[in-house]
C-alpha positions in Angstrom: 6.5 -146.7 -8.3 4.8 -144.1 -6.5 2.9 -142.2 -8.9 1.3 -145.7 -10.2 0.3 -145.9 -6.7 -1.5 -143.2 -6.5 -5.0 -142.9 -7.6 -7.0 -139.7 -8.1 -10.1 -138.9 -10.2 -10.7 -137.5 -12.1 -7.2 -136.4 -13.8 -6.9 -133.0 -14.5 -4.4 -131.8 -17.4 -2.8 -128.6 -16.8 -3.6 -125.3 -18.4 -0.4 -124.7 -18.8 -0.3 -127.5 -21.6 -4.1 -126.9 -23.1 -4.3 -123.1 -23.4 -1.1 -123.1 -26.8 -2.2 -126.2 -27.8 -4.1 -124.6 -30.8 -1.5 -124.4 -32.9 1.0 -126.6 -31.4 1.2 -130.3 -32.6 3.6 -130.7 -29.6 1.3 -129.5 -26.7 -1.6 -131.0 -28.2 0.0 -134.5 -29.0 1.1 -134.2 -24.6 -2.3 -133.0 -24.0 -3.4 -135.9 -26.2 -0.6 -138.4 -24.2 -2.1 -137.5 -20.7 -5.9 -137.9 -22.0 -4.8 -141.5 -22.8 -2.9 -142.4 -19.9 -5.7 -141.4 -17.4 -8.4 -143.3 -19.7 -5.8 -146.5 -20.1 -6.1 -146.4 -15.8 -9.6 -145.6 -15.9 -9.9 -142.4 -14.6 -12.0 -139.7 -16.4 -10.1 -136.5 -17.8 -9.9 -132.7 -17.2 -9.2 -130.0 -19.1 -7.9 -126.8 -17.2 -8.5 -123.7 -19.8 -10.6 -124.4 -22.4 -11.1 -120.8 -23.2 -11.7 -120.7 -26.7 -14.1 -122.3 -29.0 -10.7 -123.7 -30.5 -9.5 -125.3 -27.7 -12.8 -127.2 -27.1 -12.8 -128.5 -30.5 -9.5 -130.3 -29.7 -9.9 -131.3 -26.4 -13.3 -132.8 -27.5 -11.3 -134.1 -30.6 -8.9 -135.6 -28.1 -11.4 -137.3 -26.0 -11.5 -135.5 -22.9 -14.2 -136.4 -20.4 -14.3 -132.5 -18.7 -13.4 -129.4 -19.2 -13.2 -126.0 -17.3 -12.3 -122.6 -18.3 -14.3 -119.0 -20.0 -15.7 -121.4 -23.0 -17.8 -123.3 -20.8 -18.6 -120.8 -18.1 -17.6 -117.4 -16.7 -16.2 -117.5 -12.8 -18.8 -115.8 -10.2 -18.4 -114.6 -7.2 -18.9 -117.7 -4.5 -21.8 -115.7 -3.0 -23.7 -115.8 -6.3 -22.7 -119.3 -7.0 -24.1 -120.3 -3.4 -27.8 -118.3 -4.0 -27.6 -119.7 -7.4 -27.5 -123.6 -6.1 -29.5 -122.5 -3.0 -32.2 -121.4 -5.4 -31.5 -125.0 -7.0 -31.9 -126.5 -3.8 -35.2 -125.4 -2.4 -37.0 -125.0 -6.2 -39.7 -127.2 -5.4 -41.5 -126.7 -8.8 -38.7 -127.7 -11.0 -36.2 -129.4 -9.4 -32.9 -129.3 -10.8 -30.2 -132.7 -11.6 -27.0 -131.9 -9.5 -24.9 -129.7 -10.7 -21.5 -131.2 -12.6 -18.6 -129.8 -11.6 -16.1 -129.6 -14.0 -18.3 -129.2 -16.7 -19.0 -132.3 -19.3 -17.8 -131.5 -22.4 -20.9 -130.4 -24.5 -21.9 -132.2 -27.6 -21.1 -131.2 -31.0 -23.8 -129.1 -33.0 -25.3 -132.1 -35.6 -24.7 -131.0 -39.1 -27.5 -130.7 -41.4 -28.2 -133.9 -43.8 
């Protein structure tokens, strides 16, 4: 009863399961399970580790809302990352949306007709 109590969002799906899930039918049909559950409460999803350009066609594939890891974006140092919104802060000639953190899952290239 307590984990149905508890509400958190978004719901974030270990690395541990979505870095061997190319490959896997296994980890990618839990990775799949978990993606589900958290939409079927409403929450948005999160994948830890999407590190490859594999693993973000099958989270993507999957349906997850987010996802973090070297695919997306490279870590920086927090001092970079804070000039880096501070420049995105006080840019008065192109103002910038708010950063999303995780990252949304980017759209798949369109195929050609």
């Amino acid at each position: 009863g307590y984990l149905r109590n508890l509400r958190t969002d978004p719901l974030k799906i270990a690395g541990a399961f979505v870095k061997d899930m190319v490959g896997d039918s296994d980890l990618t049909a839990m990775v799949k399970s978990m993606n589900d559950s958290g939409h079927s409460l409403g929450m948005k999803t999160v994948a830890e580790y999407v590190a490859s350009p594999e693993i973000l066609d099958l989270v993507r594939e999957i349906g997850v809302d987010y996802g973090q890891g070297y695919e997306l974006a490279k870590p920086v140092p927090i001092a970079e990352l804070a000039g880096q919104l501070q420049d995105l802060i006080t840019s008065s000639e192109n103002p910038a949306p708010r950063p999303d953190w995780p990252h949304p899952l980017p759209e798949p290239p369109q195929l050609p007709a």
